[in-house]
C-alpha positions as CSV (number, residue, x, y, z in Angstrom):
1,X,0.0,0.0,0.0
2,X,1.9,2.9,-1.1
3,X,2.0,6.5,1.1
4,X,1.8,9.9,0.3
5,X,3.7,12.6,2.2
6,X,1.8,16.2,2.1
7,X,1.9,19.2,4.2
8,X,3.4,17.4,7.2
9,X,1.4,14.3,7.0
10,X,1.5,10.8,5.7
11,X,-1.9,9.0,4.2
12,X,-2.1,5.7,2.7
13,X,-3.7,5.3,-1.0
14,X,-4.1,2.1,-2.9
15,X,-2.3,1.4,-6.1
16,X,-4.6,2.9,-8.8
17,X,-6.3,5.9,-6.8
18,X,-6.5,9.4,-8.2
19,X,-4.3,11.4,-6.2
20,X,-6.2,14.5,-5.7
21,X,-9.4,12.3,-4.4
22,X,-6.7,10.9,-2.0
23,X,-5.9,14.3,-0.5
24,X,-9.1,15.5,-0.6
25,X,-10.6,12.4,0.9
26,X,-7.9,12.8,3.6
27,X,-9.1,16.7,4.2
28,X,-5.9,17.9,2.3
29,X,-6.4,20.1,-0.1
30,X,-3.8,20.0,-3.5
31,X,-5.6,23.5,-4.0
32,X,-4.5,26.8,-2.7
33,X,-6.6,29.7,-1.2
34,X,-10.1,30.2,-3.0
35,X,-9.3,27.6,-5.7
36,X,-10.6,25.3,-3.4
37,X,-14.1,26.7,-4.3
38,X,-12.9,27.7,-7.7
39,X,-11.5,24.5,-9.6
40,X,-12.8,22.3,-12.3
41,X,-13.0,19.2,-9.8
42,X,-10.2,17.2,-12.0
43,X,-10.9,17.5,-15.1
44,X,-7.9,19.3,-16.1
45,X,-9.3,22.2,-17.0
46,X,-8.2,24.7,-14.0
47,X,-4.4,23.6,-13.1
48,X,-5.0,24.6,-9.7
49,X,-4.5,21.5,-8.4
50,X,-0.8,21.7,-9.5
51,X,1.8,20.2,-7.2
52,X,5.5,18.4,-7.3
53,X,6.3,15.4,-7.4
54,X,9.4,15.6,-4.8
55,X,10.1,11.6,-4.5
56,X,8.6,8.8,-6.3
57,X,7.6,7.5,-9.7
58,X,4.8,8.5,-11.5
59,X,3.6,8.1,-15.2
60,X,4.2,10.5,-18.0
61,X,1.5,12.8,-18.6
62,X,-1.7,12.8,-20.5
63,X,-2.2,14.8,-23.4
64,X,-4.9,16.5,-21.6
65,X,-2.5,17.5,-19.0
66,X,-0.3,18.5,-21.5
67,X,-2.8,20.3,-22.9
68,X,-3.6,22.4,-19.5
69,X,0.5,22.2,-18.3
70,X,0.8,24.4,-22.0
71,X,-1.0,27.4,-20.7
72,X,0.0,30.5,-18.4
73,X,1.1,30.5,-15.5
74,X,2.2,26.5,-16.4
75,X,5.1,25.5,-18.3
76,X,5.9,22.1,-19.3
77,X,9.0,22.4,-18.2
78,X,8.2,23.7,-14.5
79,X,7.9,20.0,-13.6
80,X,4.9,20.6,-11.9
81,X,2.5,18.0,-12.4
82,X,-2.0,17.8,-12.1
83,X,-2.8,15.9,-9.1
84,X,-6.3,15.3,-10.6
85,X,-4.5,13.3,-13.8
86,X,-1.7,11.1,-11.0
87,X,-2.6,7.7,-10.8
88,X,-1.1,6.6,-7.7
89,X,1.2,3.9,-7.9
90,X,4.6,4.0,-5.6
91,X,5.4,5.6,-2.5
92,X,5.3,9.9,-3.0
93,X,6.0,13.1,-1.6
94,X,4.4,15.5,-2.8
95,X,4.7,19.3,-2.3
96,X,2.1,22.4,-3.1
97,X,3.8,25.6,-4.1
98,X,2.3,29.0,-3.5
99,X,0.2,31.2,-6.0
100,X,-3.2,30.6,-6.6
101,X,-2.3,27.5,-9.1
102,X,0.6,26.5,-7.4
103,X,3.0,27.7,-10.1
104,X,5.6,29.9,-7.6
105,X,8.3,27.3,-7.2
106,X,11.0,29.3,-5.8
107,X,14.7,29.3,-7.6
108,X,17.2,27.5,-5.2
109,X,20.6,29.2,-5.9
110,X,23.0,26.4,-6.0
């Protein structure tokens, strides 16, 4: 039964669940601020529900991810990925940046 690590806590999930129902069903939001109100309840329409994969595999993403991961504020290659398109399938930790989709991942200079 794999974990998820978010916002200082651990859940179990089972292989196959949606990962945004997991932290919602857990009362964790992968939403900041009113986008909890305001998203398109994973259908990849929003990309509020943006977060970071930090540790663990997951799969590649689908063309309608791809699709919403295109458009401002996204990027592809910001490496931020839709919770409400993660299968879960492996161990995770997972991390929500600020702004209202997510998007601020702040610049380590190393």
């Amino acid at each position: 039964m794999p974990t998820i690590e978010f916002k200082g806590e651990t859940i179990e999930a089972d292989v196959g669940d949606n990962l945004r129902q997991t932290l919602l069903d857990a009362g964790l939001s992968p939403h900041n601020g009113k986008a909890q109100y305001t998203n398109c309840r994973g259908n990849a329409l929003c990309g509020t529900c943006a977060v970071e994969i930090v540790e663990g595999d997951v799969s590649n993403p689908t063309g309608k991810e791809r699709r919403r991961l295109k458009l401002p504020p996204h990027s592809l290659d910001s490496g931020l990925r839709l919770s409400c398109q993660l299968t879960i399938e492996d161990d995770l930790v997972v991390e929500k940046h600020p702004g209202y989709w997510g998007q601020k991942i702040e610049q380590n200079d190393s």
